[in-house]
C-alpha positions in Angstrom: 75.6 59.6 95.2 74.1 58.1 92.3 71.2 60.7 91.8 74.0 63.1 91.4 75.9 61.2 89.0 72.8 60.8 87.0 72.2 64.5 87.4 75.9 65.3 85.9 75.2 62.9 83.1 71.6 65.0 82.6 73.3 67.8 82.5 76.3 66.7 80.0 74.1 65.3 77.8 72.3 68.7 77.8 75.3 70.7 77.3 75.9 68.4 74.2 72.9 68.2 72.3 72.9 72.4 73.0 76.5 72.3 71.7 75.1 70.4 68.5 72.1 73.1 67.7 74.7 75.6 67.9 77.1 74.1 65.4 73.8 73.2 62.9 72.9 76.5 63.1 75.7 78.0 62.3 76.5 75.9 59.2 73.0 76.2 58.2 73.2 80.4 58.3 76.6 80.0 56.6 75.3 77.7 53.7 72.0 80.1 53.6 73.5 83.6 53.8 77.3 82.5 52.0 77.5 84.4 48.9 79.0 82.8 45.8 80.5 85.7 43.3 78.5 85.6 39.9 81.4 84.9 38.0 81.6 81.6 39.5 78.1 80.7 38.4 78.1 77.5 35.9 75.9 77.1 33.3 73.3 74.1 32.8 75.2 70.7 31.7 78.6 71.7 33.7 80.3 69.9 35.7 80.6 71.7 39.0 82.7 70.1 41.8 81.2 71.3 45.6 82.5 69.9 48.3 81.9 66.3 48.7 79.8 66.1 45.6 80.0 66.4 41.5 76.8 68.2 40.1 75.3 68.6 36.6 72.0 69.8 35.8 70.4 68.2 32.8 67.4 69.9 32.2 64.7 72.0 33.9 61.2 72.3 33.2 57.9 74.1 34.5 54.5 72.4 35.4 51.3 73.2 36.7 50.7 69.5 37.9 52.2 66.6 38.9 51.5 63.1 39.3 48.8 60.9 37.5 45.4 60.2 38.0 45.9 58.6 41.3 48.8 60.6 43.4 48.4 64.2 41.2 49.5 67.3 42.6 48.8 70.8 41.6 50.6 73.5 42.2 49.2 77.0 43.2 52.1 78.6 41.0 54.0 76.2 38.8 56.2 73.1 39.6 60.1 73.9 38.8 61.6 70.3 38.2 65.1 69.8 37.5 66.8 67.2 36.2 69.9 66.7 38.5 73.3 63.8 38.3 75.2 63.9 41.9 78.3 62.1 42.4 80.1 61.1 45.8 83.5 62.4 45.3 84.6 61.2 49.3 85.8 58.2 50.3 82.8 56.9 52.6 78.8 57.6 52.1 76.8 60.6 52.5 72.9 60.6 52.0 71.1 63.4 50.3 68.7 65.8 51.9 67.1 69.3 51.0 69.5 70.7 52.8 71.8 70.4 50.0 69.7 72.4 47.6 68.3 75.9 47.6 66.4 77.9 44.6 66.6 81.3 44.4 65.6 83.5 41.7 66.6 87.1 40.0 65.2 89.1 43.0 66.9 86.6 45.9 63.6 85.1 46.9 64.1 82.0 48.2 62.5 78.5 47.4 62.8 75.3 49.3 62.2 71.7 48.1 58.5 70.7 47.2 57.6 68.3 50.3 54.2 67.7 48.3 55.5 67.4 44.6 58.6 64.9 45.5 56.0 62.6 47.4 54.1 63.1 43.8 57.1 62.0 41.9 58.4 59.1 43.9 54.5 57.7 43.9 54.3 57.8 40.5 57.8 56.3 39.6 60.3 59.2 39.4 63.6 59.4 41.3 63.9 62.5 43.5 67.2 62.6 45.7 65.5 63.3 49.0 67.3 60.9 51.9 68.9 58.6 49.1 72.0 57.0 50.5 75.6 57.6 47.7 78.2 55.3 47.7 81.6 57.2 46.8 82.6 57.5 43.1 78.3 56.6 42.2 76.5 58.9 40.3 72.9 59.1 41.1 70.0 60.4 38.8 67.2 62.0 40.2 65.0 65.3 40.7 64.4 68.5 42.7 61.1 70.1 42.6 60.4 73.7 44.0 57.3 75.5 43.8 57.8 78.7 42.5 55.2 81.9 41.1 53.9 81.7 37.3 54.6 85.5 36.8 58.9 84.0 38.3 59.2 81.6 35.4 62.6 83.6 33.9 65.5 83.5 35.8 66.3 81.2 38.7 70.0 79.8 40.5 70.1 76.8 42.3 72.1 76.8 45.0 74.2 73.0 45.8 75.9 72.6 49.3 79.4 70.6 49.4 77.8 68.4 52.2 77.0 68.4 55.9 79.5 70.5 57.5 81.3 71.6 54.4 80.5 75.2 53.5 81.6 75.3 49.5 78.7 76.1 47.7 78.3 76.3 44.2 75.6 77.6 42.2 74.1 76.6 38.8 72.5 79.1 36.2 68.8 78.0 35.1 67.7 79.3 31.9 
């Protein structure tokens, strides 16, 4: 009797975790694929208001290396860094992944989050928002980095998730 109730706890705990990788995969296609009309695209230095979170994009800049002398990474195209305030607008915490943040640029080419060039920023002293925990009503300072093709270095959107589980999206205007 006890083998079987082990076996139907097996095979709950199965049907669960399955359960879970559906629902994460269908609010990761939603946040991927949701389209956001281009009217509603802010501008750099706006205040946009997703979800759980306040955004503003400072500044953005392009580099071919990052680092210093002792963590340095090149990129094979260029380093897209932005500049990027978040603010908790819920009542508990919520930490900060790359989930929350997709490039794109004029053609719908997709970029994710440099894995490489944020380890080259938090060795060398800079804030990057990857897996930092945010307190309601904090704002946080920090940067994104994507890699992204030299002959690309016009036009790019970045994409900013409402949260885990929340499918606003808003989308900021890089120029």
């Amino acid at each position: 009797m006890a083998q079987i109730n082990r076996k139907l706890e097996n095979v709950k705990a199965f049907k669960g975790f399955v359960f879970l990788l559906i629902l994460f995969g269908l609010y990761w296609t939603t946040f991927h694929n949701k389209h956001v009309d281009k009217s509603d695209y802010k501008k750099m230095t706006e205040l946009i208001n997703v979800g759980n979170f306040t955004y503003s994009v400072d500044n953005v800049n392009f580099y071919r290396s990052v680092g210093n002398y002792f963590v340095k990474r090149n990129a094979d195209g260029v380093f897209l860094v932005v500049s990027l305030r978040v603010m908790n607008r819920d009542n508990t915490e919520h930490s900060l992944d790359n989930s929350l943040f997709k490039l794109t640029d004029e053609n719908g080419a997709e970029y994710e989050i440099s894995i490489e060039g944020s380890t080259a920023l938090e060795l060398t002293g800079h804030q990057t928002l990857f897996m930092k925990q945010l307190n309601p009503n904090i704002w946080k300072d920090g940067f994104l980095i994507f890699e992204v093709p030299r002959k690309n270095a016009n036009l790019f959107y970045l994409h900013l998730s409402g949260g885990f589980l929340n499918l606003d999206q808003g989308v900021v205007e890089l120029k």
